[in-house]
C-alpha positions in Angstrom: 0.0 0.0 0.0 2.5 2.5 0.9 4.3 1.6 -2.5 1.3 2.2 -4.2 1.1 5.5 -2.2 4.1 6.7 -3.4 3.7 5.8 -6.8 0.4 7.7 -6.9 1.9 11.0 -5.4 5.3 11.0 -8.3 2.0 10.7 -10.8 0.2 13.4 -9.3 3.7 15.9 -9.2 4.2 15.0 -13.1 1.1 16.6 -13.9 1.3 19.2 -11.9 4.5 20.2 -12.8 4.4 23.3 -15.7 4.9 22.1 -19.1 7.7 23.8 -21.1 6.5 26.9 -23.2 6.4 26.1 -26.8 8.8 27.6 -28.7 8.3 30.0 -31.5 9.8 27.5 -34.3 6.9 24.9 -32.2 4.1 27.0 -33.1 4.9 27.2 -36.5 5.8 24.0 -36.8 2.2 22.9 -35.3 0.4 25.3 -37.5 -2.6 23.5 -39.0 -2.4 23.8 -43.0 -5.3 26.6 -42.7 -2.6 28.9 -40.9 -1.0 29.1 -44.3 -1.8 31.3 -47.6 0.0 30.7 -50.9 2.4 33.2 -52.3 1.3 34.5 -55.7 3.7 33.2 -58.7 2.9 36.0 -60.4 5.1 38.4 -57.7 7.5 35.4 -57.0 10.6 35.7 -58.9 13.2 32.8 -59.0 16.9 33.8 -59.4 19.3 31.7 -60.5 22.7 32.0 -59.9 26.3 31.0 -62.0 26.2 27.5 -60.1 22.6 26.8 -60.0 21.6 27.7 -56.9 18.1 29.6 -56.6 17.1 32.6 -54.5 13.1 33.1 -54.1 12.3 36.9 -54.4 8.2 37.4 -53.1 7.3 41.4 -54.6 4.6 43.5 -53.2 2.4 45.0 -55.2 0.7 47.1 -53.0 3.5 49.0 -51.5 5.0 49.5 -54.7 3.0 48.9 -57.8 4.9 51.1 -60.6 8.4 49.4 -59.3 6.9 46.3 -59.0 5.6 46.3 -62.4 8.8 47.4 -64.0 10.6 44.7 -62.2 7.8 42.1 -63.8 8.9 43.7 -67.2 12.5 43.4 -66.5 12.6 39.8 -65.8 10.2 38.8 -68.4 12.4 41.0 -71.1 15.8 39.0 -69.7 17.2 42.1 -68.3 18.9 40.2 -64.9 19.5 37.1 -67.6 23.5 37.8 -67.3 23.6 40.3 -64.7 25.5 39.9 -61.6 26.3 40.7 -57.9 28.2 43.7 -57.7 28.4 44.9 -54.5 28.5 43.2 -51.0 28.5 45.7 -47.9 29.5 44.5 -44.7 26.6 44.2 -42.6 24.3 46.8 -45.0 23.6 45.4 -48.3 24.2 43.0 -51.1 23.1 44.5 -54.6 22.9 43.2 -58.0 22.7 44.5 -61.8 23.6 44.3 -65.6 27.5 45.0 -65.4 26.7 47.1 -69.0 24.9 49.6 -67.5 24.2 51.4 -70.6 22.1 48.4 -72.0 18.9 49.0 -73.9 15.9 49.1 -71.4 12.6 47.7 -72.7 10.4 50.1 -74.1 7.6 49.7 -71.4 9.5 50.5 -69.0 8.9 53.5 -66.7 12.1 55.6 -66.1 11.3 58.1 -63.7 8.7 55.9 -61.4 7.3 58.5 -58.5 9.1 57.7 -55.1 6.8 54.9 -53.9 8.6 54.9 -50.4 5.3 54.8 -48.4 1.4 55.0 -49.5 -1.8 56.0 -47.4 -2.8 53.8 -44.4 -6.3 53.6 -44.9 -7.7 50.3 -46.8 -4.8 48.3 -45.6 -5.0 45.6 -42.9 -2.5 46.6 -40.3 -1.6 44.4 -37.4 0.0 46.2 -34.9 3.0 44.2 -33.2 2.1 46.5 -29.8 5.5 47.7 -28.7 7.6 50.4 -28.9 9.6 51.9 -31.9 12.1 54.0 -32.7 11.4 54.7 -35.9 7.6 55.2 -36.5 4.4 55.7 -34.2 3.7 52.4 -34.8 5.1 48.4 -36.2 3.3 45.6 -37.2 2.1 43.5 -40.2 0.3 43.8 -43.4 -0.2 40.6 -45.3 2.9 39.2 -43.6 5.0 42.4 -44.3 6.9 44.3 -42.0 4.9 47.6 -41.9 5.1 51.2 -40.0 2.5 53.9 -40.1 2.5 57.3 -38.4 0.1 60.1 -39.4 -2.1 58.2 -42.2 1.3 57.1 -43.8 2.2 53.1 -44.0 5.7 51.7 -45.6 7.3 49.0 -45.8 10.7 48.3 -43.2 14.0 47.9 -43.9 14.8 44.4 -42.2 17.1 41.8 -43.2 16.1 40.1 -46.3 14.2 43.2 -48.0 14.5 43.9 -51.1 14.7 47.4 -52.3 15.4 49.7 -55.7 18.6 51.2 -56.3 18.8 54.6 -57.1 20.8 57.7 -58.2 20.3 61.1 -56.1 17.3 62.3 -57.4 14.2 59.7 -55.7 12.7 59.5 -59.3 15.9 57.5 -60.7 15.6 54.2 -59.3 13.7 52.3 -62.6 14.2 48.3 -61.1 17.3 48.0 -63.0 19.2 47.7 -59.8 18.0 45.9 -57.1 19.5 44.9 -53.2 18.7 42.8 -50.8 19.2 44.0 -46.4 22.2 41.6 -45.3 23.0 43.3 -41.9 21.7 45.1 -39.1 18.2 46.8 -40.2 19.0 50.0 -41.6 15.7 51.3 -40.5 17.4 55.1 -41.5 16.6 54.2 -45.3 13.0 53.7 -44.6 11.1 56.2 -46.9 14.0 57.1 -48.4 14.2 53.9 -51.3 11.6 52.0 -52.3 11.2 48.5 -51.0 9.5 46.1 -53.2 10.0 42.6 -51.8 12.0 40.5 -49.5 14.0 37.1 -50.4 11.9 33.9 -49.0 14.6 31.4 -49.9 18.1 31.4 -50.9 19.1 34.3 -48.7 22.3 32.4 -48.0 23.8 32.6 -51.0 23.9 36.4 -51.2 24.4 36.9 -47.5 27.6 34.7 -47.0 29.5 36.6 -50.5 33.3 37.9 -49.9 32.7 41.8 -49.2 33.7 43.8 -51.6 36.6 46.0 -51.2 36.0 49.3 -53.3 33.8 52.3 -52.1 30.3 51.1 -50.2 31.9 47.4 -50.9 31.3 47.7 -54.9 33.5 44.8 -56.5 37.0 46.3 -58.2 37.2 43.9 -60.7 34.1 42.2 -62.8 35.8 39.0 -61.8 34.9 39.4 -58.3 31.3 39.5 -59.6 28.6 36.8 -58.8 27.2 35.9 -62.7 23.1 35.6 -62.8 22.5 33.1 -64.7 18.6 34.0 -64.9 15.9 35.2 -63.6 12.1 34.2 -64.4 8.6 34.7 -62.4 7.3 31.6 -61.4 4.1 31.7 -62.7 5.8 31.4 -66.3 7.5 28.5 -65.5 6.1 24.8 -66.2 4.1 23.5 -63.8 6.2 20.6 -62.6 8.9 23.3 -62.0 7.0 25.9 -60.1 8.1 26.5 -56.7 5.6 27.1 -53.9 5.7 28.8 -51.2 3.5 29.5 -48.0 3.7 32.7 -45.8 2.0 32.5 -42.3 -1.5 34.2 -42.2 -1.3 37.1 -39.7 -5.4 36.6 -38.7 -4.2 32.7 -37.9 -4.5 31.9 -34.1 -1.1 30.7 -34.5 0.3 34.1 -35.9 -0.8 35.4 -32.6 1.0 32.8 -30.8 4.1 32.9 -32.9 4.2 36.7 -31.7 3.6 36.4 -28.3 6.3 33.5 -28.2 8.5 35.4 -30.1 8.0 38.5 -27.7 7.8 36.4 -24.3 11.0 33.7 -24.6 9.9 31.4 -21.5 11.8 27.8 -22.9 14.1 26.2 -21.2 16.9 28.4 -22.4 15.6 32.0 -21.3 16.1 33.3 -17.7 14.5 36.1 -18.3 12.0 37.2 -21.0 12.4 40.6 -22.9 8.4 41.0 -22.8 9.2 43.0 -26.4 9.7 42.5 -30.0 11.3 44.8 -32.5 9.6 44.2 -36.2 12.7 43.0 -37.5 12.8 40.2 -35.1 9.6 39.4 -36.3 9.8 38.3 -39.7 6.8 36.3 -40.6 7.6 33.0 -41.3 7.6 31.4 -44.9 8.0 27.6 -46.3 7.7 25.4 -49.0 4.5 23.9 -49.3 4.0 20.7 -48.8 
């Protein structure tokens, strides 16, 4: 009996005892499938470097529809077929484009785009994230996106993996014909200041881990120190057994909601103390291959 006894009471302290939080990479591992919306093949673009390997570039339309259209334009008139990485900047940027700069542009191509660096507020669906920024009134998420608004404004944030438009001085020079990608430490100053027009979803790892470049804001010297593009295509023109998909995780999902507050609120086994705050950038919605 007094076995049985003790038995009963090491049962009784199991259950009790708190279970471990679920992680943030838990919760979106344990996302059921209706967590998930596609990623539209039209604004996917599929990059394909000298030795095959592919970086996934998702574009936004809504934040940048004149850029994002010329990009479509570019791709589909071969324009980053045989361009290359130029430029790698230690923890800032890697940026890529056609090493003949003077190359014929297609004709439908706008060449002085209006600066789409931010776009009215109202008619979007804004999640706020709920913490402080130093930056903007306010962070949070549109359609997955990192977003800040501040007096009827909303734009897009400059966090690692964004994509954004080159440019010359003047904000009405930057045609798509250059792009970069955010490889450091958010450089939330360039907010409103360049347009942003996607962010990389897979591949980032082959742009990210380049040797720097040496010359002035880490331009290559030489065009052998270049990264060749081999091509670059939109997905939704590619056969359909050779389509990527991708998946980006609903911000009205349940689990979006956990997968902030975990993110915010680290209380796994590693964490002595949670931080009880999230910076946007530190909250990149997640994305995956669907299954």
């Amino acid at each position: 009996m007094k076995r049985g006894r003790g038995w009963l009471c090491l049962a009784l302290t199991a259950l009790a005892a708190p279970l471990a939080a679920a992680t943030p990479n838990d919760i979106v591992a344990q996302a059921p499938a209706s967590a998930w919306k596609a990623i539209d093949p039209h604004f996917l673009i599929m990059l394909t470097l000298e030795d095959g390997r592919q970086v996934a570039i998702q574009l936004t339309p809504r934040f940048a529809p004149i850029h994002v259209a010329n990009i479509v334009t570019l791709v589909r008139a071969g324009w980053f077929d045989g361009a290359a990485v130029t430029r790698v900047q230690d923890n800032y940027v890697v940026q890529w484009a056609r090493p003949d700069a003077g190359s014929q542009r297609p004709a439908a191509l706008v060449r002085h785009p209006p600066a789409e660096y931010e776009r009215p507020a109202a008619g979007l669906v804004f999640r706020p994230l709920g913490f402080r920024d130093s930056y903007a009134a306010e962070t949070g998420h549109v359609d997955g996106w990192p977003v800040a608004r501040e007096g009827g404004a909303a734009w897009l944030v400059h966090c690692y993996g964004m994509v954004g438009v080159g440019r010359d001085m003047a904000p009405d020079t930057g045609d798509g014909t250059e792009l970069y990608a955010v490889i450091g430490q958010a450089p939330r100053h360039l907010d409103r200041n360049i347009a942003l027009v996607g962010r990389i979803v897979e591949g980032m790892e082959w742009l990210s881990a380049r040797p720097r470049g040496t010359g002035p804001l880490g331009f290559y010297k030489d065009e052998a120190s270049a990264l060749p593009i081999r091509s670059a295509k939109i997905a939704a023109d590619l056969p359909a057994e050779q389509r990527p998909r991708f998946e980006v995780l609903d911000q009205t999902s349940p689990a979006f909601a956990q997968w902030i507050h975990a993110r915010a609120n680290r209380k796994d086994d590693f964490f002595v103390r949670p931080a009880g705050a999230v910076d946007v950038c530190n909250a990149s919605t997640p994305v995956r291959r669907a299954p």
